[in-house]
C-alpha positions as protocol buffer text, in pm:
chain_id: "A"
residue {
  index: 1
  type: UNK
  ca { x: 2649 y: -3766 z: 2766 }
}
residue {
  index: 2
  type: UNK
  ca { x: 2490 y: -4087 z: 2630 }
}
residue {
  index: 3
  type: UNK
  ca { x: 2667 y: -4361 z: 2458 }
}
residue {
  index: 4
  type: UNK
  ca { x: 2419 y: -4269 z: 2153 }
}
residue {
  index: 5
  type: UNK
  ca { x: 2464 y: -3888 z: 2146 }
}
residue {
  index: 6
  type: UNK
  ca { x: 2858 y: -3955 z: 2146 }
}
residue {
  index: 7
  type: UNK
  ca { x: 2832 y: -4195 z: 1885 }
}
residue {
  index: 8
  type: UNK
  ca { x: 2612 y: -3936 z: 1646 }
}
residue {
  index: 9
  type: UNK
  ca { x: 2847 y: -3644 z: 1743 }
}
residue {
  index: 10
  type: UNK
  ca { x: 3157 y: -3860 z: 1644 }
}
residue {
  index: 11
  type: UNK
  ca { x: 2949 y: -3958 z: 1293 }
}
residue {
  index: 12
  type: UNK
  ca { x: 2903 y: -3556 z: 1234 }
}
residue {
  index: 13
  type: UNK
  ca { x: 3244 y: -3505 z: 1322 }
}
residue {
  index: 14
  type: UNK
  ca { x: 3330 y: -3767 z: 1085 }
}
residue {
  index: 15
  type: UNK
  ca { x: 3143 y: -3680 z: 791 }
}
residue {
  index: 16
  type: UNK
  ca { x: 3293 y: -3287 z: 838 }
}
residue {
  index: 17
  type: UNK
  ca { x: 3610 y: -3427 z: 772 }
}
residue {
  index: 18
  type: UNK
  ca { x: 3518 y: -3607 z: 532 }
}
residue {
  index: 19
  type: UNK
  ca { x: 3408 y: -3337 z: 349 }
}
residue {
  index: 20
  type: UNK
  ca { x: 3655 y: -3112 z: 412 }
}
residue {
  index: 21
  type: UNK
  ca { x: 3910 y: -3297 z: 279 }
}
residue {
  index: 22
  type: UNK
  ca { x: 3710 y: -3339 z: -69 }
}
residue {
  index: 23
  type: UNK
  ca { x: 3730 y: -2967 z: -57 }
}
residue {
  index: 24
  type: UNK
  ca { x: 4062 y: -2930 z: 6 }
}
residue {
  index: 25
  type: UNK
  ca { x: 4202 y: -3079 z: -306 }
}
residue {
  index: 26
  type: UNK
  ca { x: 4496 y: -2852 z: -273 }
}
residue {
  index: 27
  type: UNK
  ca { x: 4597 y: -3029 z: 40 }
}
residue {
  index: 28
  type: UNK
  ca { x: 4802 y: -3368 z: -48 }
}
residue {
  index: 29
  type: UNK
  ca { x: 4844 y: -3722 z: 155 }
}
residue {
  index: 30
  type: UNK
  ca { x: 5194 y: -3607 z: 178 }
}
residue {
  index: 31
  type: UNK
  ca { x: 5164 y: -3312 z: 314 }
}
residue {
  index: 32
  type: UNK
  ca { x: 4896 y: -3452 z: 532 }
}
residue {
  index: 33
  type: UNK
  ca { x: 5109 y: -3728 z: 632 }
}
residue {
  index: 34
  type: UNK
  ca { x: 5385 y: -3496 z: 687 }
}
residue {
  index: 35
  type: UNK
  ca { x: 5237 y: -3295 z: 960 }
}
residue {
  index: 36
  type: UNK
  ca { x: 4912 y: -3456 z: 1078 }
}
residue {
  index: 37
  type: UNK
  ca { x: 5053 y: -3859 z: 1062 }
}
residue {
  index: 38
  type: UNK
  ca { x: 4740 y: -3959 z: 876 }
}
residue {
  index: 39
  type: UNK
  ca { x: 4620 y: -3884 z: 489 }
}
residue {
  index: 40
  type: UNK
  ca { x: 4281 y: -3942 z: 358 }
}
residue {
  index: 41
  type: UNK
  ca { x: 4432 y: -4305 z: 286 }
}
residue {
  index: 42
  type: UNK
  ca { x: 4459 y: -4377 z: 641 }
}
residue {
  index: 43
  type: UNK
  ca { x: 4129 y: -4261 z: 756 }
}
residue {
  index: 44
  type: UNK
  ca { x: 3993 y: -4466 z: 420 }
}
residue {
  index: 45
  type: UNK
  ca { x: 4165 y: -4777 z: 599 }
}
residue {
  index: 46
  type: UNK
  ca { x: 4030 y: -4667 z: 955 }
}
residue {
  index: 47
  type: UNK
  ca { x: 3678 y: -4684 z: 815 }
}
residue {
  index: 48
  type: UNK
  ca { x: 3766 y: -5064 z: 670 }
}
residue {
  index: 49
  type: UNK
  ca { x: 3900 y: -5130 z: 1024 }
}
residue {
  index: 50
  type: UNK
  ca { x: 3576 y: -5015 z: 1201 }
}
residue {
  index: 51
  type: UNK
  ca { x: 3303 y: -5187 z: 943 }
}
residue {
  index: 52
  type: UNK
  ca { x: 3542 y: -5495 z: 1011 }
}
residue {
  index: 53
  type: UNK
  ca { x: 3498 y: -5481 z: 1366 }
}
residue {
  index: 54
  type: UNK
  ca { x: 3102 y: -5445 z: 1287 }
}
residue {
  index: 55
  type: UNK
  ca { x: 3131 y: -5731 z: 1073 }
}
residue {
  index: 56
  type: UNK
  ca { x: 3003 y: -5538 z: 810 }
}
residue {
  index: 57
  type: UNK
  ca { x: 3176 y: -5572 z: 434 }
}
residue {
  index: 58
  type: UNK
  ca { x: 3355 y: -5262 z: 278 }
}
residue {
  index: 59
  type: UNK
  ca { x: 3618 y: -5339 z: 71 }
}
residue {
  index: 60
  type: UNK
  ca { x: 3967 y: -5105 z: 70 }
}
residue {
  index: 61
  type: UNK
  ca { x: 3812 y: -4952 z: -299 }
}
residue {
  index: 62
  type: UNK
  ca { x: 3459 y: -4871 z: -173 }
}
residue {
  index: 63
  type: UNK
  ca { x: 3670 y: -4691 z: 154 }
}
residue {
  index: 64
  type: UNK
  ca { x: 3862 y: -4471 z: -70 }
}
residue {
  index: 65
  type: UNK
  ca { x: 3565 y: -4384 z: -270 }
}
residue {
  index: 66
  type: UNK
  ca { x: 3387 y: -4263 z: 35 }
}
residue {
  index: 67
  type: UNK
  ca { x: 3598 y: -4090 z: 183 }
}
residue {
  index: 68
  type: UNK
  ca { x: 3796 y: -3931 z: -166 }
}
residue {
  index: 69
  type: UNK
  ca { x: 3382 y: -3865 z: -304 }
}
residue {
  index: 70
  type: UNK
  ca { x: 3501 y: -4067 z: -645 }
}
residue {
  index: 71
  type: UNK
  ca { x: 3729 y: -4359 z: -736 }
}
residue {
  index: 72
  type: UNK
  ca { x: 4061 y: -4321 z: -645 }
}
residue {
  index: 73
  type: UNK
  ca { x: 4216 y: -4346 z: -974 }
}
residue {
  index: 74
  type: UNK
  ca { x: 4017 y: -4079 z: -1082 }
}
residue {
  index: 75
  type: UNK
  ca { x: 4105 y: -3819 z: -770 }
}
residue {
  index: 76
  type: UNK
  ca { x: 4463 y: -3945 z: -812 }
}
residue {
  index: 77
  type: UNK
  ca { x: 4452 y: -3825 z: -1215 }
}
residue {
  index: 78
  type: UNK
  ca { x: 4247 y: -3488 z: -1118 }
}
residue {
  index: 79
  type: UNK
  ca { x: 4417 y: -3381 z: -790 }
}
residue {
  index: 80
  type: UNK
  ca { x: 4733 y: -3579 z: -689 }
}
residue {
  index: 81
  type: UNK
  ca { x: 5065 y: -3399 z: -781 }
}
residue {
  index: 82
  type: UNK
  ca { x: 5393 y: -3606 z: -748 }
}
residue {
  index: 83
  type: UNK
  ca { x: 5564 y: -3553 z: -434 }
}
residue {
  index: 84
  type: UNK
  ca { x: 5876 y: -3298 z: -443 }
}
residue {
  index: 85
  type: UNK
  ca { x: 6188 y: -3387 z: -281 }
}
residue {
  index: 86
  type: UNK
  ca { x: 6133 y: -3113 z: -39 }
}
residue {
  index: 87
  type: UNK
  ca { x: 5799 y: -3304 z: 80 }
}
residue {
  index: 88
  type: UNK
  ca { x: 5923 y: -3623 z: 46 }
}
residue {
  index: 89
  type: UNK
  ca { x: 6227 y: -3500 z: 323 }
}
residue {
  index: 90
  type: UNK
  ca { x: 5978 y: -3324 z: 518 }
}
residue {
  index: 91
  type: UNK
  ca { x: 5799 y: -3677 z: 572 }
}
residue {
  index: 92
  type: UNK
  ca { x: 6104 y: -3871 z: 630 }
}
residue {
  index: 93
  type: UNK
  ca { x: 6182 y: -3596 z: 931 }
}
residue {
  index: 94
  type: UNK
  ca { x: 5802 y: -3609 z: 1021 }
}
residue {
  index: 95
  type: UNK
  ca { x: 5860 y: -4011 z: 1102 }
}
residue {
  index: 96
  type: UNK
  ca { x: 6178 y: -3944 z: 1334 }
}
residue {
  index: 97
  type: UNK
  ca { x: 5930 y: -3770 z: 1592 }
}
């Protein structure tokens, strides 16, 4: 496979999550964190990380809008529940692997 094929498969790829997670509003960082090691936070940072290496300007809240589909804030207001003490232990164990 060519280096330009791979890098348009990885951008589908990319944008499918993306999008899947804006679906999945059910699903929280914590639980993601818990058993994937990565929240939509993460990948948010991940996408600073690689527009840094491009040398290419996205700041941290333009990130997080991308990949959330709004403003932070806002998803955190409309779909972010406070994390139970049963999640919050299932993370700290999650961290010991």
């Amino acid at each position: 496979m060519d280096e330009k094929t791979q890098t348009e498969l990885e951008a589908a790829a990319f944008r499918r999550l993306v999008s899947h997670l804006r679906n999945r509003t059910d699903v929280q960082n914590i639980e993601l964190m818990t058993l994937a090691g990565f929240c939509r936070n993460c990948l948010s940072n991940w996408y600073v990380e690689a527009a840094q290496d491009m040398d290419v300007d996205v700041s941290k809240a333009d990130a997080r809008e991308h990949v959330y589909g709004m403003p932070y804030d806002e998803w955190k207001a409309k779909h972010q529940a406070e994390a139970t003490a049963e999640q919050m232990a299932a993370y700290e164990a999650s961290k010991e692997h």
